[in-house]
C-alpha positions in Angstrom: 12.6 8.6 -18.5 13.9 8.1 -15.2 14.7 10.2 -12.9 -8.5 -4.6 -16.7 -11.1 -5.1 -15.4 -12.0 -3.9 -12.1 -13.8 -0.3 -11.5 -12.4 2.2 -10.3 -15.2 3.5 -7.9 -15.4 0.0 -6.0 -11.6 0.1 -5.7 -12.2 3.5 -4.0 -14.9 2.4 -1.7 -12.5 -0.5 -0.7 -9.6 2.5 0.5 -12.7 3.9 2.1 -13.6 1.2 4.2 -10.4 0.1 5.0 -8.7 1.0 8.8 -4.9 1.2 8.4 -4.8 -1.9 10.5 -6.6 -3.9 8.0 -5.1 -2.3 4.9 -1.8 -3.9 4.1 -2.0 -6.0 1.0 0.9 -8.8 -0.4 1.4 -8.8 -4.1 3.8 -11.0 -6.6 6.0 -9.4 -8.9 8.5 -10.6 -12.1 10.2 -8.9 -14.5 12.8 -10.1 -16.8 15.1 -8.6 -19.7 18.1 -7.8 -21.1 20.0 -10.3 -18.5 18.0 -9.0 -15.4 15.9 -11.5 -13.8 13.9 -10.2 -10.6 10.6 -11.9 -8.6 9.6 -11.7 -5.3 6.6 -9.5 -3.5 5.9 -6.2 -2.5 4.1 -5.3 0.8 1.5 -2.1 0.2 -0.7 -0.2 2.0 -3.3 3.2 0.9 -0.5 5.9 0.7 -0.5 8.4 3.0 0.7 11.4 1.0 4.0 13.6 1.9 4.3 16.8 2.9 6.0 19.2 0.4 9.9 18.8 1.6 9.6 22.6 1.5 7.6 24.2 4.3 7.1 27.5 2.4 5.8 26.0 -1.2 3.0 27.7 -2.1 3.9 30.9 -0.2 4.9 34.0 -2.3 8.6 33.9 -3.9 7.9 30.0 -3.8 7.7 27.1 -5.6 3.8 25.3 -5.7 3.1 22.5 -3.7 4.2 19.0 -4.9 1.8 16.2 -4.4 1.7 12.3 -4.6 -0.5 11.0 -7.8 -4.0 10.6 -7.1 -4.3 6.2 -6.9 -1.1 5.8 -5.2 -0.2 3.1 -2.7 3.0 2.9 -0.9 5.6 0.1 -0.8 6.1 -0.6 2.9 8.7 -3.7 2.4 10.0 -6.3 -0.5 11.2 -9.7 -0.5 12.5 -11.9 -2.7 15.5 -12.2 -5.4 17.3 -10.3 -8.2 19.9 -11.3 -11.0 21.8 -9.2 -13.4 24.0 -11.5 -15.5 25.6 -8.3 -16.9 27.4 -7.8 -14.1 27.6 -11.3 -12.3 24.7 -10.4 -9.9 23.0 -14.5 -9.2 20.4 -14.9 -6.9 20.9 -12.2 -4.6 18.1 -12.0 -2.1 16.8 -8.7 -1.5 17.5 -7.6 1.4 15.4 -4.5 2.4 13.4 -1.6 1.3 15.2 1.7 0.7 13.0 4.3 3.1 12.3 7.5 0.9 14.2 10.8 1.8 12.2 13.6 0.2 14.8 16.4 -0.4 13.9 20.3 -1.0 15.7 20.1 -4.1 13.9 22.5 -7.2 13.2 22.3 -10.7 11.6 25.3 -12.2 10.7 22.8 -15.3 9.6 20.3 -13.0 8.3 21.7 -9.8 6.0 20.9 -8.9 4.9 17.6 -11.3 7.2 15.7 -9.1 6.0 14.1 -6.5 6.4 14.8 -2.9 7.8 11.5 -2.3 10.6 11.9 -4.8 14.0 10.8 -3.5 17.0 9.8 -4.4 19.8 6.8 -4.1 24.0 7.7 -3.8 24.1 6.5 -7.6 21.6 9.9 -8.6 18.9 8.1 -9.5 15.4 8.6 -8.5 13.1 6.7 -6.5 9.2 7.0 -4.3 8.2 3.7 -3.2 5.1 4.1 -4.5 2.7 1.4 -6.4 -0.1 1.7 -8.8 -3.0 -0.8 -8.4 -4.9 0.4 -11.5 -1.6 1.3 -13.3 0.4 5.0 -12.7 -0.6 7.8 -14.5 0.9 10.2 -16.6 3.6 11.6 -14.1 5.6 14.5 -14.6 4.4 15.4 -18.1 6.4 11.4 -19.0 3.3 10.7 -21.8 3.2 6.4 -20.9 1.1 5.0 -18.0 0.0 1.5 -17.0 2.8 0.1 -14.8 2.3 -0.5 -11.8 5.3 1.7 -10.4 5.7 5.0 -11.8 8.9 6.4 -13.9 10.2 6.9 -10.6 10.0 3.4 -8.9 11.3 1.6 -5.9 14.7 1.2 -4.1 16.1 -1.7 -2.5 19.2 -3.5 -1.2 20.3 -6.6 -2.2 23.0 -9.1 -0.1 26.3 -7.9 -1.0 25.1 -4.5 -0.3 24.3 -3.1 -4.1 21.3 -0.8 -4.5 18.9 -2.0 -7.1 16.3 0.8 -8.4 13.0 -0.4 -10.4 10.5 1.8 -13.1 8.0 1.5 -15.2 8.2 3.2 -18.3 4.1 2.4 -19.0 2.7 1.6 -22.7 6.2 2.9 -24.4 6.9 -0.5 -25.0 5.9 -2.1 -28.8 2.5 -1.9 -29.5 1.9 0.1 -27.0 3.4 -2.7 -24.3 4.0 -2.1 -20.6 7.8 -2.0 -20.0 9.9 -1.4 -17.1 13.7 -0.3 -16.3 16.0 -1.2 -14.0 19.9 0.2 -12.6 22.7 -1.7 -10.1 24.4 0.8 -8.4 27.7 -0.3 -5.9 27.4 3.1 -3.7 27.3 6.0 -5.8 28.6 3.8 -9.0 26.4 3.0 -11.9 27.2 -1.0 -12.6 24.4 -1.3 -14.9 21.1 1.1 -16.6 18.4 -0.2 -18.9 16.2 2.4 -19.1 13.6 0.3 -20.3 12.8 -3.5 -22.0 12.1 -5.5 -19.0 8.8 -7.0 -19.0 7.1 -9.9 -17.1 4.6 -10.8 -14.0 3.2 -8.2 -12.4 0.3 -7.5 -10.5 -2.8 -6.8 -12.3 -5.3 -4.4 -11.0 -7.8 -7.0 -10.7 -5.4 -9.3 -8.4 -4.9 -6.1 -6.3 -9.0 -5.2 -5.9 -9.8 -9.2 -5.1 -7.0 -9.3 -1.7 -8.8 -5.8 -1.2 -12.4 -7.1 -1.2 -11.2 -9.8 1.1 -10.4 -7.5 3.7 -13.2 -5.6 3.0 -15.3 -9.1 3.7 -13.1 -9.5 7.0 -14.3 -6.0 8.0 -17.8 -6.4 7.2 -18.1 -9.8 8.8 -16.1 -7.9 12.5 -19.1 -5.1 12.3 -22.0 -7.4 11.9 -20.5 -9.7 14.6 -19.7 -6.4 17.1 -23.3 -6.0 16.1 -25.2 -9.3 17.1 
């Protein structure tokens, strides 16, 4: 579809304890497959959720609320460099984050599992920005979770000026393997689509929770010093 070790109650009182100053977070990615070759890192911060693109959701005659998954973080910036032999991509650095655009556009299937952050590239295809640290849940009734972005995933430019989009399609992979997806769209042309097969490097929930406890340390260590 497109369109470990750490618990998660001390991953919780992390978010809690964290001031928005002190809550951005670096993390690697890689993912390769099928002739796509990506790496580079993802900026993140506790996501501050969305308001329904429509004003009037949950009003009568209305469509219910949308809402960001519960866990979410967003994806403030990226870095790094993409490859898609398929179509002679080599190398291309990444060139900037696409910002989301949440649009008030309904689905009476889907309304309102999507999330509020749901937008949308030229090419059609769908993006929120959002990261997972303990792996995306089940999201719009898609039945696979584990990735750490959702069947959704994250938009960016690379030099030459192509849009690259990024999923994860969860434990749908062999054995119940995590898997991700990945399109290279020219403007509102499709170069290439693999809905899924891409695997990798990616950031574990644990690697996530330890930069986290360092910054919970660093804000710890400020209050006792305000203190003495």
């Amino acid at each position: 579809m497109k369109i470990h070790a750490v618990k998660p109650a001390a991953f919780c009182l992390v978010l809690l304890a964290l001031s928005p100053a002190h809550a951005s977070v670096i993390v690697p990615f890689q993912l390769h497959g099928l002739g796509i070759f990506t790496s580079g890192t993802f900026t993140v911060e506790p996501n501050v959720p969305q308001p329904d693109p429509n004003p009037l959701c949950g009003t009568a005659g209305q469509n219910p609320c949308r809402h960001d998954p519960a866990g979410a973080w967003r994806v403030t910036d990226v870095s790094g460099h993409f490859s898609d032999s398929s179509v002679g991509i080599s190398h291309a650095a990444i060139t900037g984050l696409i910002p989301i655009s949440p649009k008030n556009e309904r689905d009476p299937t889907f309304d309102p599992l999507v999330p509020t952050s749901l937008s949308f590239v030229p090419s059609g295809l769908s993006y929120n920005n959002l990261f997972f640290p303990l792996g995306s849940p089940i999201d719009c009734d898609f039945p696979f979770t584990g990735t750490f972005i959702d069947v959704f995933g994250v938009a960016f430019n690379i030099a030459g000026g192509d849009t690259v989009n990024l999923w994860g399609d969860g434990n749908m992979g062999p054995g119940r393997s995590l898997t991700y997806g990945a399109a290279v769209a020219s403007g509102a042309t499709q170069m290439d689509y693999q809905l899924s097969g891409l695997t990798g490097d990616a950031p574990e929930p644990l690697t996530l929770s330890l930069f986290g406890a360092g910054l919970l340390g660093a804000v710890a260590a400020r209050r006792r010093s305000k203190k003495a």
